[in-house]
C-alpha positions as CSV (number, residue, x, y, z in Angstrom):
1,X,28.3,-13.7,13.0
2,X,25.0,-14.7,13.8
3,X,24.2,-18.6,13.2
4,X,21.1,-19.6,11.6
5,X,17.9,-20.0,13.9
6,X,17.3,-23.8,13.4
7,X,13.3,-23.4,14.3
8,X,13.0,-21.6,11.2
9,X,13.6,-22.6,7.5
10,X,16.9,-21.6,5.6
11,X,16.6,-18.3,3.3
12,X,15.9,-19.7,-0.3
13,X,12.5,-19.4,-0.2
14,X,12.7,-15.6,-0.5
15,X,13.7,-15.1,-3.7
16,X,11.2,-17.4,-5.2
17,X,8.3,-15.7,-3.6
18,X,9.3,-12.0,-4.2
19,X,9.6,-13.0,-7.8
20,X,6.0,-14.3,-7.8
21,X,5.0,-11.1,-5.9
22,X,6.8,-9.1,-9.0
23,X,5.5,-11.2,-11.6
24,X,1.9,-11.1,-10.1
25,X,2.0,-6.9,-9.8
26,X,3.5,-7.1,-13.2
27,X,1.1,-9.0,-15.2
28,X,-2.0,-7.3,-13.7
29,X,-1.3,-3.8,-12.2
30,X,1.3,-2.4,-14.5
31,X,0.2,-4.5,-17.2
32,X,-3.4,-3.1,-16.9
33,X,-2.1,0.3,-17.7
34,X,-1.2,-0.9,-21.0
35,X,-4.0,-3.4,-21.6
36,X,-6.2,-0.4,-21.0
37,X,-4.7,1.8,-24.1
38,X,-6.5,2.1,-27.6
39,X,-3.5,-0.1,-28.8
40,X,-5.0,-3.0,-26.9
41,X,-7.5,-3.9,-25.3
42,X,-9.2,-0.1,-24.5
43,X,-9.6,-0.8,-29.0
44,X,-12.0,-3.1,-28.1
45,X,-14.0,-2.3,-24.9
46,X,-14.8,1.2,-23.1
47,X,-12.8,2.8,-20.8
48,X,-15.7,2.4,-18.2
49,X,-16.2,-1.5,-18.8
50,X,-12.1,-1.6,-18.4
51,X,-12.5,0.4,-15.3
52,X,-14.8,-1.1,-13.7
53,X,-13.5,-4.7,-14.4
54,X,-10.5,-3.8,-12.9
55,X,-11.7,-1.3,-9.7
56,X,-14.1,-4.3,-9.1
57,X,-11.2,-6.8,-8.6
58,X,-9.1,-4.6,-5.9
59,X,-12.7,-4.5,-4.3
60,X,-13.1,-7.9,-4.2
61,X,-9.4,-8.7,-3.4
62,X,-9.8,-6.8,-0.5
63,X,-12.9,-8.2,0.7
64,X,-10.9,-11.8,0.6
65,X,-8.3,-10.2,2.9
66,X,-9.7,-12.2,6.2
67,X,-11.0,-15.7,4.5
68,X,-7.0,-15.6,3.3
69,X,-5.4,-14.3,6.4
70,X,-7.2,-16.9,8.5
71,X,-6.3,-19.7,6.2
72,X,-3.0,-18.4,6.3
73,X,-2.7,-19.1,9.9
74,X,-3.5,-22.6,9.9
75,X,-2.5,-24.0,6.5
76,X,1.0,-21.5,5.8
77,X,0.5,-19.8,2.3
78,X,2.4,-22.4,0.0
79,X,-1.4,-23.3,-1.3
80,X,-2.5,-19.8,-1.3
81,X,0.1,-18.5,-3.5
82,X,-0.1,-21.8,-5.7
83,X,-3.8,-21.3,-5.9
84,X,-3.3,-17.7,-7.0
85,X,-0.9,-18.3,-9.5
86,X,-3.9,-20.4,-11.1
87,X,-6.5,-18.4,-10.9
88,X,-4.6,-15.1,-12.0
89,X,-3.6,-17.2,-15.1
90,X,-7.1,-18.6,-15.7
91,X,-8.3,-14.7,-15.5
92,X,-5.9,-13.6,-18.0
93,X,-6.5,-16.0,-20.3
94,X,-10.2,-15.3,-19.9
95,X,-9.8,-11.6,-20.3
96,X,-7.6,-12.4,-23.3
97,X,-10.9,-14.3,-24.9
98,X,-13.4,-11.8,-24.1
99,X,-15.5,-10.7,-26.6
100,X,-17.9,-9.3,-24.6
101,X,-18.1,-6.6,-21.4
102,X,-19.3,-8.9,-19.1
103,X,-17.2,-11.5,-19.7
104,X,-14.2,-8.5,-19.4
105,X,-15.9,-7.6,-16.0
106,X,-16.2,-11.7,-14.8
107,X,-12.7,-12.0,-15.5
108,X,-11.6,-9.8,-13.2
109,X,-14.0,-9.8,-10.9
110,X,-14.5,-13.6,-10.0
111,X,-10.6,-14.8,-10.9
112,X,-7.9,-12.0,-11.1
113,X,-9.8,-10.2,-7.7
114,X,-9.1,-13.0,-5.6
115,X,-5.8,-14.1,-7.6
116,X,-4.9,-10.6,-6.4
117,X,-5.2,-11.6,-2.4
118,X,-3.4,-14.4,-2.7
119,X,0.1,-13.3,-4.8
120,X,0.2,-9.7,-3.7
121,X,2.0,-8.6,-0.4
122,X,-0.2,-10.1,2.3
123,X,0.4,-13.7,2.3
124,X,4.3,-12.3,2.3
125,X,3.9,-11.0,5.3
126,X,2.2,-13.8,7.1
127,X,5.0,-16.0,5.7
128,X,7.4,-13.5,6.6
129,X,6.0,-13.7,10.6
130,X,6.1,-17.5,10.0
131,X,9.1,-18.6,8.6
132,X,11.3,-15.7,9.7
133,X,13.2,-15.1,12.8
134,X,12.9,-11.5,14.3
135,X,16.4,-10.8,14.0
136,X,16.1,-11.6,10.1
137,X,12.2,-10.0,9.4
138,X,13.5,-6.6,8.6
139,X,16.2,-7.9,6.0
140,X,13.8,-10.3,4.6
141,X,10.7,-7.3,4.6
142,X,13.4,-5.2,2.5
143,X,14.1,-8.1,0.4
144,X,10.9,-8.9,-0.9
145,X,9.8,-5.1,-1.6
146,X,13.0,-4.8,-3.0
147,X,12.3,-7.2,-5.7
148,X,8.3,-6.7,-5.9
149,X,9.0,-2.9,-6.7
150,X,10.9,-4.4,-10.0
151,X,7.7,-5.0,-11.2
152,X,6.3,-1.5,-12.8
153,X,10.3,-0.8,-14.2
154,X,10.3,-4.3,-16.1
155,X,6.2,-5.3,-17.3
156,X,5.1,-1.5,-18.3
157,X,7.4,-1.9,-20.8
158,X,7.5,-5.8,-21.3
159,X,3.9,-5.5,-21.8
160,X,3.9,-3.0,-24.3
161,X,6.3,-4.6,-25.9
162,X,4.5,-8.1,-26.6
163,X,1.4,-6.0,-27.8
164,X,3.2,-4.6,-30.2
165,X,4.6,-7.4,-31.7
166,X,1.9,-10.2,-31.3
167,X,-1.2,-8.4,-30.7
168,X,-3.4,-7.6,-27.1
169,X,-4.4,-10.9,-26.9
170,X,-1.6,-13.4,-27.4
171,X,0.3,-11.0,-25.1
172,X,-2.1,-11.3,-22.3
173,X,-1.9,-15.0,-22.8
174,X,1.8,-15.6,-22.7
175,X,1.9,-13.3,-19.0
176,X,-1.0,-15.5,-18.1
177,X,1.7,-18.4,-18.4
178,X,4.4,-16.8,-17.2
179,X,2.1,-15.6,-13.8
180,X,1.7,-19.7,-13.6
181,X,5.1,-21.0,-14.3
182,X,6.5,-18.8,-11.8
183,X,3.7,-18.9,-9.1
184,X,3.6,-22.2,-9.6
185,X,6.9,-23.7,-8.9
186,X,7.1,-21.4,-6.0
187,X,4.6,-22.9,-4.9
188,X,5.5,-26.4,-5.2
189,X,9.5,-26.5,-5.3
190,X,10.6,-22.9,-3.2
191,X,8.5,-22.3,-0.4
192,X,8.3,-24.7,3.2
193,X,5.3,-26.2,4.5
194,X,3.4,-24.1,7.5
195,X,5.6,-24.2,10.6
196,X,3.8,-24.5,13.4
197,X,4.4,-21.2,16.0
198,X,4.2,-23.0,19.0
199,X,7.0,-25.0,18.6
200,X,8.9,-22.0,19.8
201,X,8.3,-19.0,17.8
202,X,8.0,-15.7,19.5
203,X,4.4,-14.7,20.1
204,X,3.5,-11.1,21.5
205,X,0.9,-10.5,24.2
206,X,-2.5,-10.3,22.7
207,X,-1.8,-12.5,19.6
208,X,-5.3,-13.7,20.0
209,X,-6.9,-11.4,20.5
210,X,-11.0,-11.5,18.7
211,X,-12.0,-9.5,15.8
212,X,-14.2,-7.4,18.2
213,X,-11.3,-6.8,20.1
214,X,-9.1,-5.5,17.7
215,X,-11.4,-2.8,16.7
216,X,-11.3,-2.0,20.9
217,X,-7.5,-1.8,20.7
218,X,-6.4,2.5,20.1
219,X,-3.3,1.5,18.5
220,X,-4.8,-0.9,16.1
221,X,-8.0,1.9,15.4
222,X,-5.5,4.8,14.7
223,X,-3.1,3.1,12.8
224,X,-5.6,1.1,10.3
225,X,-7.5,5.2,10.3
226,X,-4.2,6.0,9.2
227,X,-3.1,3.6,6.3
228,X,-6.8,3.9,5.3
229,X,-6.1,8.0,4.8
230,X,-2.5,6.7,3.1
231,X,-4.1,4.2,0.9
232,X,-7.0,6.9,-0.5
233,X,-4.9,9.3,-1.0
234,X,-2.4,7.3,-2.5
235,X,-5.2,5.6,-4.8
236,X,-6.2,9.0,-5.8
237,X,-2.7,10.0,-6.8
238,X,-1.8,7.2,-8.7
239,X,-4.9,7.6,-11.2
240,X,-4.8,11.2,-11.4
241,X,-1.6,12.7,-11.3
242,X,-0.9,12.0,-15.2
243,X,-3.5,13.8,-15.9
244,X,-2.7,16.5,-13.1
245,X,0.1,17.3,-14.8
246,X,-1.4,17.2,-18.5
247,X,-3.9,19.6,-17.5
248,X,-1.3,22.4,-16.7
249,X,0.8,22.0,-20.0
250,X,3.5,19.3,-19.2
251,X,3.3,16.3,-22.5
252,X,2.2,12.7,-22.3
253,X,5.5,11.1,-22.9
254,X,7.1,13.9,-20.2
255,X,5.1,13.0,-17.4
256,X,4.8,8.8,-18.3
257,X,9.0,9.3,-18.4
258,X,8.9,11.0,-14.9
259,X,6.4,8.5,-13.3
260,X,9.1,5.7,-14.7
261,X,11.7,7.4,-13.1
262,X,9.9,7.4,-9.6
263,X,9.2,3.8,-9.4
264,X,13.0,3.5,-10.4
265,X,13.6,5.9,-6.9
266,X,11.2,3.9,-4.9
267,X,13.7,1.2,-5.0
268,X,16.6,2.4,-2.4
269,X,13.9,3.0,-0.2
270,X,12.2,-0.3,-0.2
271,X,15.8,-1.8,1.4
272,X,16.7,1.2,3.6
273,X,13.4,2.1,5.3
274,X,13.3,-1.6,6.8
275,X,16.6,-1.2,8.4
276,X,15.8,2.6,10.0
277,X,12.5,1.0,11.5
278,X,14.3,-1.7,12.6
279,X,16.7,0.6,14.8
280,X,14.6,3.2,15.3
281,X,11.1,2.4,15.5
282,X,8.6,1.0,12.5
283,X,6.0,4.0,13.6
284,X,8.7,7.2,13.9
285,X,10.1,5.9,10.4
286,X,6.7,5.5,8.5
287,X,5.4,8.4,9.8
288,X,8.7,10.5,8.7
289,X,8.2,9.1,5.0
290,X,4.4,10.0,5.3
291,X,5.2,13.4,5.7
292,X,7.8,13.2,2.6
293,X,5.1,11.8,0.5
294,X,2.8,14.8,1.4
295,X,6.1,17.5,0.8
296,X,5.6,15.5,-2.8
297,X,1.9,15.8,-3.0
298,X,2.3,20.0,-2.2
299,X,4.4,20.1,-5.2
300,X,0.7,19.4,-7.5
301,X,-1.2,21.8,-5.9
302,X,0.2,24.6,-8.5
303,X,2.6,22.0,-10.9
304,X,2.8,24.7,-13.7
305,X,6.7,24.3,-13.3
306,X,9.0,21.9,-14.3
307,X,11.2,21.7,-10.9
308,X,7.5,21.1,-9.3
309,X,6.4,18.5,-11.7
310,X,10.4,17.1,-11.2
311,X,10.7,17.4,-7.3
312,X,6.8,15.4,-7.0
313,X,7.7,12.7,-8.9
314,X,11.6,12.6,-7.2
315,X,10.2,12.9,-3.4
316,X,7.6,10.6,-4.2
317,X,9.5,8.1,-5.9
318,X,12.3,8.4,-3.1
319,X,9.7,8.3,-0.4
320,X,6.2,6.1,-1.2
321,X,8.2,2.7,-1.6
322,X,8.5,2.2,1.4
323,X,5.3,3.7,2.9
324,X,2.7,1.0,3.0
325,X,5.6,-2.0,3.1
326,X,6.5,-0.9,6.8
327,X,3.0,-1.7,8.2
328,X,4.4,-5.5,7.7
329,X,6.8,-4.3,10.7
330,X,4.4,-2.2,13.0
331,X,2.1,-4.7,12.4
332,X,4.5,-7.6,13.8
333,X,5.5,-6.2,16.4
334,X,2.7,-5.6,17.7
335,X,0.1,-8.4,16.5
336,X,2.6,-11.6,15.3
337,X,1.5,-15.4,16.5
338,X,-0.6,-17.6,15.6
339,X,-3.3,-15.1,14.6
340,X,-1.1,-12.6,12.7
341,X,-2.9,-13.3,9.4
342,X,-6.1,-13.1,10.7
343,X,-5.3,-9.8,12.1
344,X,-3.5,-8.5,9.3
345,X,-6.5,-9.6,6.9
346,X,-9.4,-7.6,8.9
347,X,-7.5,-4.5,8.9
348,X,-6.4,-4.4,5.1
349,X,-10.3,-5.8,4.3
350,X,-11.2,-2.3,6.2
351,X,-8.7,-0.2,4.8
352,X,-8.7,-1.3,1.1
353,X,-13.2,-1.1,1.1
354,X,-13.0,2.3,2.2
355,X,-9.7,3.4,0.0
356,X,-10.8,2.1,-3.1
357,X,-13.2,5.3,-2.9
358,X,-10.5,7.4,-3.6
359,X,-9.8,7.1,-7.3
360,X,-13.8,8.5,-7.8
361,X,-14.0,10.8,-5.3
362,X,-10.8,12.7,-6.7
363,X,-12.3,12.5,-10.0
364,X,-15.7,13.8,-9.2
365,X,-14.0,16.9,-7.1
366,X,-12.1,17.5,-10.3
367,X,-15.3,17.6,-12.5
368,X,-16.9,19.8,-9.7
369,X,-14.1,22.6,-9.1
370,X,-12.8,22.2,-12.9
371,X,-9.3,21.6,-12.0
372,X,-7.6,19.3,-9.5
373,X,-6.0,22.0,-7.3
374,X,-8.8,21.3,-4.8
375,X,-8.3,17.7,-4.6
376,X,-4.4,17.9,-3.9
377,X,-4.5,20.3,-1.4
378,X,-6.9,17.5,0.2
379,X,-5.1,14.3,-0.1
380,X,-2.1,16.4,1.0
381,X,-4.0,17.4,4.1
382,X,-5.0,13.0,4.3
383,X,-1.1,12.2,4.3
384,X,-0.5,15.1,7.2
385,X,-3.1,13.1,9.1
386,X,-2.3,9.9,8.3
387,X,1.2,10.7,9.6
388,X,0.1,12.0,12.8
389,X,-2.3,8.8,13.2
390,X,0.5,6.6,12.9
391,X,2.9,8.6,15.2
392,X,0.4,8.3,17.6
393,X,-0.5,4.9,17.6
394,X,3.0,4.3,18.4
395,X,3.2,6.2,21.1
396,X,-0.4,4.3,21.9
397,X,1.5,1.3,21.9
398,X,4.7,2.3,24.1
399,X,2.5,3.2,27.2
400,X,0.2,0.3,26.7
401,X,3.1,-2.0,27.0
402,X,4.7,0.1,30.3
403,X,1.1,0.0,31.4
């Protein structure tokens, strides 16, 4: 049996962070697909204002990627995730006192956008490079997904819940408390102070490498093209396939029942995929469930069936939980040190600035062709590429190293 690595901290801050990570998609994601219904807060403000309060905040999330990253490095993230805790409550509770759009669109703009930098995955994975040993980073990786992908299954519902018994606003309000409590005293009781790296943690060639240099780097280029092409499509998907599928006959309820049943599938594959990259290879496995998630995506082009409709949500469900969570692992390998966060901040500000077109761009194809058969056939086509991107880049990276 293996004996703990002494130069890193025990296991119990884990839990306590993945449960902040679950709580935080909970209480803004997933709970913005209720918030935004005519039984709450989509009664009182327009779809667009909603829309654009919230697409603003992943914008500005993402562009607070780097300043977070590089803090990451020399601080830890104990303050980052207590600070976001805080500011994602303060945003709630501001959106829940809103009377008017702009203060909807400040909201979530200047306090739940970066609240979202701070208690989503990224500071995970910096803290998983830190305070992990290499031997335990897959397990933990797993772990944390494992637990964050809770998050749809238990606030879509808890959220609609609370609505309907107190009202939009109280309910907003108590999730605003719960996102502190738990955030929080993660912050304060669960999670270590910022371990130094050089006090014998592994560091791989290149850990330092400059910002400039990165962007020099083939492996780096062609995967961040790749998780780019996975995150547009992806962001595309998500917003359009309800009404993908509502457009070719299948109910409301039928299709919101199905999607509920996919983030239940995701699950098994937020533990398993961890292990399989960990024997072998983070690139061959991603790539693999890339081109599952684009078998699923096929399945929309026509989706006038019910085992089509059935077999997109079951492949993707099965397949897309584990998808973006393994760049934590190609990303380690390659890049972990003392500048991991740094590195890992650049490329998702990159990715998620261009991505976040992907949403509108589906939409406007839609509007153009009438239909969304188009617009599946192309993110289809993004997932094919995005799966020979990353395939390559590991390959990239194997004869760079034997070079």
């Amino acid at each position: 049996m293996d004996q703990p690595d002494a130069t890193y901290p025990d296991r119990r801050w884990i839990m306590p962070l993945a449960a902040t990570i679950m709580v935080g998609f909970g209480v803004i994601l997933y709970g913005f697909s209720v918030y935004a219904t005519d039984q709450a807060a989509g009664a009182d403000f327009s779809k667009t204002v909603l829309s654009l309060a919230y697409g603003g905040s992943v914008f500005v999330g993402g562009l607070l990627a780097l300043p977070v990253g590089r803090y990451a490095d020399k601080h830890g993230v104990r303050a980052i995730v207590g600070a976001g805790a805080i500011l994602g409550a303060l945003g709630l509770a501001a959106f829940s006192m809103s009377h008017e759009s702009w203060q909807v669109v400040a909201a979530w703009w200047l306090l739940i956008g970066p609240a979202q930098a701070m208690i989503y995955y990224e500071p995970a994975y910096v803290a998983i490079g830190q305070w992990s040993s290499t031997r335990d980073r897959a397990r933990t990786l797993a772990t944390i997904t494992l637990v964050g992908g809770l998050a749809g299954i238990a606030f879509i519902p808890l959220a609609a819940r609370l609505v309907t018994l107190l009202g939009w606003r109280p309910a907003v309000l108590a999730l605003a408390v719960l996102l502190f409590t738990v955030g929080g005293a993660t912050s304060v009781f669960a999670l270590p102070r910022h371990r130094d790296n050089r006090d014998g943690a592994e560091t791989k060639p290149g850990a330092g490498i400059s910002i400039p240099g990165l962007f020099r780097d083939r492996r780096f280029v062609l995967y961040t093209l790749a998780l780019t092409l996975v995150l547009m499509a992806t962001q595309g998907i998500i917003a359009h396939r309800v009404a993908r599928f509502e457009e070719v006959g299948f109910s409301l309820a039928t299709v919101a029942m199905w999607a509920a049943i996919a983030s239940a599938l995701s699950l098994p594959g937020r533990w398993i995929a961890p292990m399989l990259a960990d024997r072998f290879g983070a690139t061959r496995v991603q790539a693999s469930i890339a081109l599952i998630v684009a078998a699923s995506v096929t399945l929309m082009v026509d989706g006038t069936a019910w085992w089509q409709m059935i077999g997109h949500f079951f492949l993707f469900g099965l397949a897309f939980g584990a998808l973006l969570p393994l760049r934590a692992m190609v990303m380690g390998d390659w890049f972990s040190g003392p500048s991991y966060g740094r590195v890992m901040g650049t490329q998702w500000t990159a990715v998620v600035l261009i991505a976040a077109t992907g949403p509108v761009l589906v939409g406007v194809l839609r509007d153009v062709t009438g239909g969304y058969r188009a617009s599946t056939v192309i993110l289809t086509t993004l997932y094919v590429a995005a799966a020979a991107a990353i395939f390559l880049s590991g390959r990239e990276s194997a004869e760079s190293t034997r070079s």
